[in-house]
Each structure stands twice: as structure tokens, then as C-alpha cells.
N, C-alpha and C positions, 0 to 999 in steps of 0.2 A: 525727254522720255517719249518712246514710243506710243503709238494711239491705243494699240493692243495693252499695254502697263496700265498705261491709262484708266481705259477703261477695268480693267482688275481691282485696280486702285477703287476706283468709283464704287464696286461693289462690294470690298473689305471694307471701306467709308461707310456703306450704309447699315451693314451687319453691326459695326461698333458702335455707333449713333446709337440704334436700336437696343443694345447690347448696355450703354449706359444711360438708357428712359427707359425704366422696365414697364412703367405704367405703359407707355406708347407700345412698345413691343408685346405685354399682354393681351391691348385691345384687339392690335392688329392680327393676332392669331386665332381669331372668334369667327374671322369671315372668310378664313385659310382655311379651315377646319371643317368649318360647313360645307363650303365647296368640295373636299377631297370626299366626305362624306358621301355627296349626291354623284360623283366622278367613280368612287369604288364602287357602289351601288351597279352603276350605269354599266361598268366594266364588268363586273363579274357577271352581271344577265347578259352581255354578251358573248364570256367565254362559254355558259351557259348552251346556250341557242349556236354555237358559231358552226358546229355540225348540221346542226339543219339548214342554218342559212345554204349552205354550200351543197349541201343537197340539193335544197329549192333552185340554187341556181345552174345545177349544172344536171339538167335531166335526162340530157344527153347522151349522158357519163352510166345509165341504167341499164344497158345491156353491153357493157363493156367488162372484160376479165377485170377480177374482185382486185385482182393485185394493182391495176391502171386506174384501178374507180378510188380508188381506198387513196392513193398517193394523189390523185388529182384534187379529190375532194379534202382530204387533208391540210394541200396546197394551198387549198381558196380559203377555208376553214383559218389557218394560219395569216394570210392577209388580209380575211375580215378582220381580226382582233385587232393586229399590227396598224392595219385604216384607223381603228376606233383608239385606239392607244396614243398615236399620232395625233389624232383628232384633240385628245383628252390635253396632251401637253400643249397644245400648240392654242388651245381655247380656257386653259385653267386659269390663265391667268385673267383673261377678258373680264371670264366670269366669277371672278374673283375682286376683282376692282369693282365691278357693277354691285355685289353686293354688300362691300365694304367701302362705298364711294365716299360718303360724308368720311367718314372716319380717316381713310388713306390721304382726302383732298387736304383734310388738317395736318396729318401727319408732315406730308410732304412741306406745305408751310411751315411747320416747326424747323423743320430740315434747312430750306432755306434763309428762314430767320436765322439760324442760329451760324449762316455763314454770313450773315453781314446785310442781306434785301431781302423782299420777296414782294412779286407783284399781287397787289390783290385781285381779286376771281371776279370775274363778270357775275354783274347782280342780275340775276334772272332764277326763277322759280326750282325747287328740287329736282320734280318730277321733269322739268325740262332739259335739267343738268343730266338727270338719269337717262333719259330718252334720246337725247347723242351721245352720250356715251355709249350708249345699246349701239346704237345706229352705225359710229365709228367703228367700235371694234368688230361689227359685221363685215363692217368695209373691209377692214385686216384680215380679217379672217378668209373671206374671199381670198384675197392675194395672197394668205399664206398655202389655202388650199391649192393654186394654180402651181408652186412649186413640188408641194407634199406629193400629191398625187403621183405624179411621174417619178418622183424617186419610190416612192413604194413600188409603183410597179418595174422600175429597173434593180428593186431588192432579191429579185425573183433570176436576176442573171447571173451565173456565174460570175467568180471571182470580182467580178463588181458591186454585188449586192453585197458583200461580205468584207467588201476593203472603203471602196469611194462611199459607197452611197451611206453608209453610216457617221461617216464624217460631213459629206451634205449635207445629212439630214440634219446634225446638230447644229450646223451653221446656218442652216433657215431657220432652224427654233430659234437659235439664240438670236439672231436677226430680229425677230416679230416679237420674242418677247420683250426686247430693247424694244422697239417702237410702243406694245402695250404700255410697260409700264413708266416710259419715259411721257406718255401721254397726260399724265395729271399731270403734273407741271408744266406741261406745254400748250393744255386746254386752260389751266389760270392766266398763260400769256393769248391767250384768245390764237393758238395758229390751228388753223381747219388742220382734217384731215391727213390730204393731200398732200401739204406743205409740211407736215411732221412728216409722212416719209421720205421726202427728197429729202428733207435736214438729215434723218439718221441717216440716210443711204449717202450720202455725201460726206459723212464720216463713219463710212464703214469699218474700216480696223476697230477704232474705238467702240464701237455698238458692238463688233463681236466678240472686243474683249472685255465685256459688260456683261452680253447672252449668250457666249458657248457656256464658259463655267456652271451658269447659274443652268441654261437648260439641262447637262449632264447631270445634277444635282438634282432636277425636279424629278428625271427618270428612276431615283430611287423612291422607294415607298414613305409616306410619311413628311421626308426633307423636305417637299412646297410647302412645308403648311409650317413650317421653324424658320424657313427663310427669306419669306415672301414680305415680313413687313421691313427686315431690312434690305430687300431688292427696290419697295417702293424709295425707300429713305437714301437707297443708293442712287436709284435714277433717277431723285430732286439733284444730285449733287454732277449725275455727268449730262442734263441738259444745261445746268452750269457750265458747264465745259464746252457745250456744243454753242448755246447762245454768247458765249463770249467770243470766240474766236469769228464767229460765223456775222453776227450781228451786232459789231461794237457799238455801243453807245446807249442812250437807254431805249425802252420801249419793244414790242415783241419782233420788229422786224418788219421784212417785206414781207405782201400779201397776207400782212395783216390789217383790220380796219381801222381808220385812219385817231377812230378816239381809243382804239387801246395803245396804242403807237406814242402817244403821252406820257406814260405812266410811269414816272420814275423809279427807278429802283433801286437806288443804291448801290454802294461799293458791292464786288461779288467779291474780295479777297479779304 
């Protein structure tokens, strides 16, 4: 089976998990919910203001024929939203797990328990579990912003904005969202940062056939917030996938610290 099936597989697994623990799949829709809430919110005062933005920024554009002012500023108008819209999916889910941390961290352990292991979570305080996790998915977020940027502004080129850069775009979403939300699971095996993206980037295929599906799914209205507690339950089941082939035998692996490196875990099959 291909890595791309694969990971498809991994994210139909986690929808039916979820699908049959309705308790688990209710809770998890309380902190989908909130988020999309404060996301519409944020979205709409921008489509709001997106004309003045584009005013303020192009002052330039104030004694130019109405017809050149009107289209340029339009232009910018339209790629402010597009930045901010981008922004929204590409951090929904960050900040989605941040607010549903306890809850997802458990979920995700049901997930694995119920395939045969699960490591247990470094004992260390709430507020400090919350606070890398903040911290982490700042880190991602940088680096998804380093790819976003430049495809936004190549959205603006002819026949390229219209054919490549939208399939880009979906394959850096579904990229970063693979790493968000494969992150609980991967923060219970104690691997920093860092070393959770070279794992998923090191099985690429499989991560994008995990996060295109799911990112196209978030671009519609509403679908984050029905499909996000089985995306968490889906990627407890493909870092399964990624820590077995990658890091046989027990314990989280290299460049991890040497007492979670212990930790047995049981059969994964």
C-alpha cells in the first residue's frame, strides 16, 4: 500500500473511531467550535475593513485614473483576506489543540490504547504542557508562514495563480496540519519540535495523504469543527505508522532524552 493510501486510510481510521465513541467525538467538538467561532469573528472584521486596509496601503494609488485605483486597490483588498484566510486554516488547528489540550491528549491515548500500547505523557505541570505546546506550534507556524507567503503572492500571476499555486497551497496546509495534529502523540513520546518535523517530512507521501484531504475539507465552512476530533484520533493512528517503520523497537527514538527512551510500549498491531 502506497504511503499516500496510507495515510487516507489513517484519516478514514480516525473519523470512525470517533464515529463509534460518540461521548469522545461530542467532547471533542466543544473546542472545534469555540475556535471556528473566534476565526469567523476575526474573518469577517476583516472582509469588513479589507478596503481600507488597501487604501491605507496604497496612497500612492490617490491621484491615479479611478479605473487603475479601483482595480489595484481591489487587488490588495483581495490578498489581504486571502493572507488572513490562509492565516486562519493553516493556524485553526494550532489553536484548536491549545484549547482542547487535556481533552485531545486523552482522546489521542484512547486511540492508541485501543490499538494494542500507548506511551505514557511526561509528568510535568498543565500550564507547562500548555506553554510548549503554545510555543511549538509558534515554531510551525513560522515555517508554515515562510512557504504561504510566497505562494500568495505568486496567486496574483497569471495562469499560475489559478492552476499550481492552489494545489501548493493545499499541499503546505495539509503538510503543517499533519505535523499539528500528529503532535499530541508525538509530544506523549517526548520528541521536541524539531525532530517531529524531519519525522513527518521524511515520510512525505504519507503526511500528504493524511493533510491534503483534510486541509480541502477545512476550506469549507463549518467541516473543521465535525472533523477535527476525528483528524486528532486519526493522527494518534498514522504516527503509528510513522514511529513503527521509522523507530523499531520500543521507546520514542533518536534525539530523544535518554529516560523516555525506556518506555515500553507494547504491541502497535
Amino acid at each position: 500500500m502506497s504511503d499516500l493510501t496510507t495515510g487516507l486510510r489513517c484519516l478514514g481510521r480516525g473519523q470512525r473511531w470517533v464515529a463509534g465513541h460518540g461521548r469522545w467525538y461530542g467532547f471533542g467538538l466543544i473546542p472545534a467550535a469555540i475556535a471556528l467561532v473566534l476565526y469567523a469573528a476575526a474573518l469577517v472584521i476583516l472582509g469588513l475593513f479589507a478596503g481600507d486596509l488597501a487604501a491605507w496601503a496604497t496612497p500612492f494609488a490617490d491621484d491615479w485614473d479611478a479605473t487603475w485605483r479601483t482595480l489595484l486597490r481591489v487587488s490588495v483588498a483581495v490578498l489581504v483576506f486571502a493572507g488572513g484566510l490562509m492565516l486562519a486554516v493553516l493556524s485553526f488547528t494550532a489553536v484548536t489543540l491549545l484549547i482542547g489540550d487535556p481533552f485531545y491528549e486523552k482522546l489521542s491515548e484512547k486511540v492508541e490504547e485501543s490499538e494494542g500500547g500507548c506511551p505514557s505523557a511526561p509528568d510535568e505541570p498543565l500550564w507547562r504542557g500548555l506553554w510548549r505546546s503554545a510555543c511549538d506550534s509558534l515554531y510551525v507556524l513560522m515555517w508554515a508562514l515562510v512557504f504561504a507567503v510566497p505562494l500568495l503572492l505568486l496567486g496574483f500571476v497569471p495562469f499560475v495563480g489559478q492552476t499550481v499555486v492552489p494545489l501548493a497551497g493545499l499541499a503546505v496546509s495539509g503538510f503543517f496540519l499533519t505535523v499539528e495534529l500528529s503532535s499530541v502523540a508525538l509530544q506523549r513520546r517526548g520528541v521536541p519540535v524539531r525532530e517531529r518535523m524531519r519525522l513527518v517530512r521524511g515520510r512525505l507521501r504519507l503526511a500528504l495523504g493524511f493533510g491534503v484531504p483534510l486541509a480541502a475539507a477545512f476550506l469549507v465552512p463549518f467541516v473543521a469543527v465535525f472533523l477535527m476530533p476525528g483528524a486528532v484520533a486519526g493522527a494518534a493512528l498514522l504516527v503509528r505508522e510513522l514511529y513503527d517503520e521509522t523507530w523499531p523497537g520500543p521507546g520514542p527514538g533518536p534525539g530523544v532524552p535518554e529516560d523516555n527512551r525506556t518506555r515500553t510500549l507494547g504491541p502497535y498491531r
